[in-house]
C-alpha positions in Angstrom: -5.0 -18.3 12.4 -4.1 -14.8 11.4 -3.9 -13.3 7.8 -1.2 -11.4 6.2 -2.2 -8.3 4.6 0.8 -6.4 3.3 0.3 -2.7 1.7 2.8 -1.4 -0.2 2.4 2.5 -0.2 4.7 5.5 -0.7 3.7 7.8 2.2 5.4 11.6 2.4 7.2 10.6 5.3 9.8 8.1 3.3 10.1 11.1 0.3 12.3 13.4 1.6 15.4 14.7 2.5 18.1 16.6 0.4 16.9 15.0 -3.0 13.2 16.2 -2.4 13.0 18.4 -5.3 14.4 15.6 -7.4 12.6 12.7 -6.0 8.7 14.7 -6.3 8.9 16.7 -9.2 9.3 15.3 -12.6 11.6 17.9 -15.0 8.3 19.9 -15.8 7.7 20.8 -12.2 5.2 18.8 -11.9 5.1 16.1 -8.6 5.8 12.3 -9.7 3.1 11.5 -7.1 0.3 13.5 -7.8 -2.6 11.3 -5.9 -0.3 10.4 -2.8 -2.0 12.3 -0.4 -5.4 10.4 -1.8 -3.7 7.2 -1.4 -2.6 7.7 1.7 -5.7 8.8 3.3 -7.8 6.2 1.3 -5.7 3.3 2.5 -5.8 4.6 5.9 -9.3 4.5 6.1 -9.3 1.1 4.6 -6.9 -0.3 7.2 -8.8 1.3 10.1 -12.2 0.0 9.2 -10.1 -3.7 8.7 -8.4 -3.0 11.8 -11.9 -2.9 14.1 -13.4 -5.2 12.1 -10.8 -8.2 12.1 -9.2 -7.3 14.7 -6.0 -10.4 15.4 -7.5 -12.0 12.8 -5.7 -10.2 9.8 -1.6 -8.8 10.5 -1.3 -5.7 8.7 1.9 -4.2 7.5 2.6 -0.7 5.6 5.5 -1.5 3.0 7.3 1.2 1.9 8.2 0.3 -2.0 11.3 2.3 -2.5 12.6 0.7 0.6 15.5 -2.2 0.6 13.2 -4.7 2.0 10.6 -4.3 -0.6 12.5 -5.5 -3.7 12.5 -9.1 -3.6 8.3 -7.9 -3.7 8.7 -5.2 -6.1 10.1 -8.0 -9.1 8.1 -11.0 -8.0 4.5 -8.8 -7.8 5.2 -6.7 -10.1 4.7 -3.3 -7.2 4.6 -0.2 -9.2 5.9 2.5 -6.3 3.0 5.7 -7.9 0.0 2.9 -6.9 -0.8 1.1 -3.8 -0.6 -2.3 -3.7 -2.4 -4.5 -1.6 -0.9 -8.4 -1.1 -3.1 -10.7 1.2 -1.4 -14.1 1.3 1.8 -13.6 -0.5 -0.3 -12.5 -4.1 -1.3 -9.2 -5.2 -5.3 -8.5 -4.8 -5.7 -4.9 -5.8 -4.1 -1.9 -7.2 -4.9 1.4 -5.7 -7.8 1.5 -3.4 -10.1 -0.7 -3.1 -13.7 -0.2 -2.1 -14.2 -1.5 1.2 -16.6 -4.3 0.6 -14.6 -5.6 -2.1 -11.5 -5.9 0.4 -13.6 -7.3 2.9 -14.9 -10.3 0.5 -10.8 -10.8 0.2 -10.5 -11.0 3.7 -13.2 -13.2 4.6 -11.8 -15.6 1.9 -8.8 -15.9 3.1 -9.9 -16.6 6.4 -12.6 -18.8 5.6 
């Protein structure tokens, strides 16, 4: 039986459009997300090494946190959108990124 592991993770891709100034830079210029490209590449790391290691075993999905379908989330986990959040089984195990071997302990717990 499969595992759920649900990463909630502002990524570039979902900040943009005409608002783009507004949405990445605070009113002193400076961007509102200042370690996303850290987080980003740390978490996809992470979810490759989980990926090849767990293979069907753990369901992985990449949760946008300003998105519609992540506020029922958002309230009940308490998802702050400037820091990844990691949710294995419906409750929130980590807040920005992990270290692998302390994910992978997670993991193997939940599947054990």
């Amino acid at each position: 039986m499969a595992v759920k592991l649900k990463v909630f993770l502002q990524e570039q891709a979902y900040i943009g459009g005409c608002c783009t100034a507004m949405v990445c830079q605070s009113t002193d210029g400076e961007p509102l997300f200042p370690r996303l490209d850290e987080y980003v590449s740390g978490a996809k790391k992470l979810l490759s090494a989980v990926s090849k290691t767990y293979g069907d075993k753990v369901e992985i999905a990449v949760v946008n946190p300003s998105g519609l379908t992540a506020i029922w989330d958002n309230f009940r986990l308490k998802i702050k959108p400037e820091t990844p959040a990691w949710v294995l089984g419906g409750k929130k195990i980590f807040e920005g990124i992990p270290e692998l071997g302390e994910l992978q302990a997670a993991l193997d717990a939940a599947l054990s």
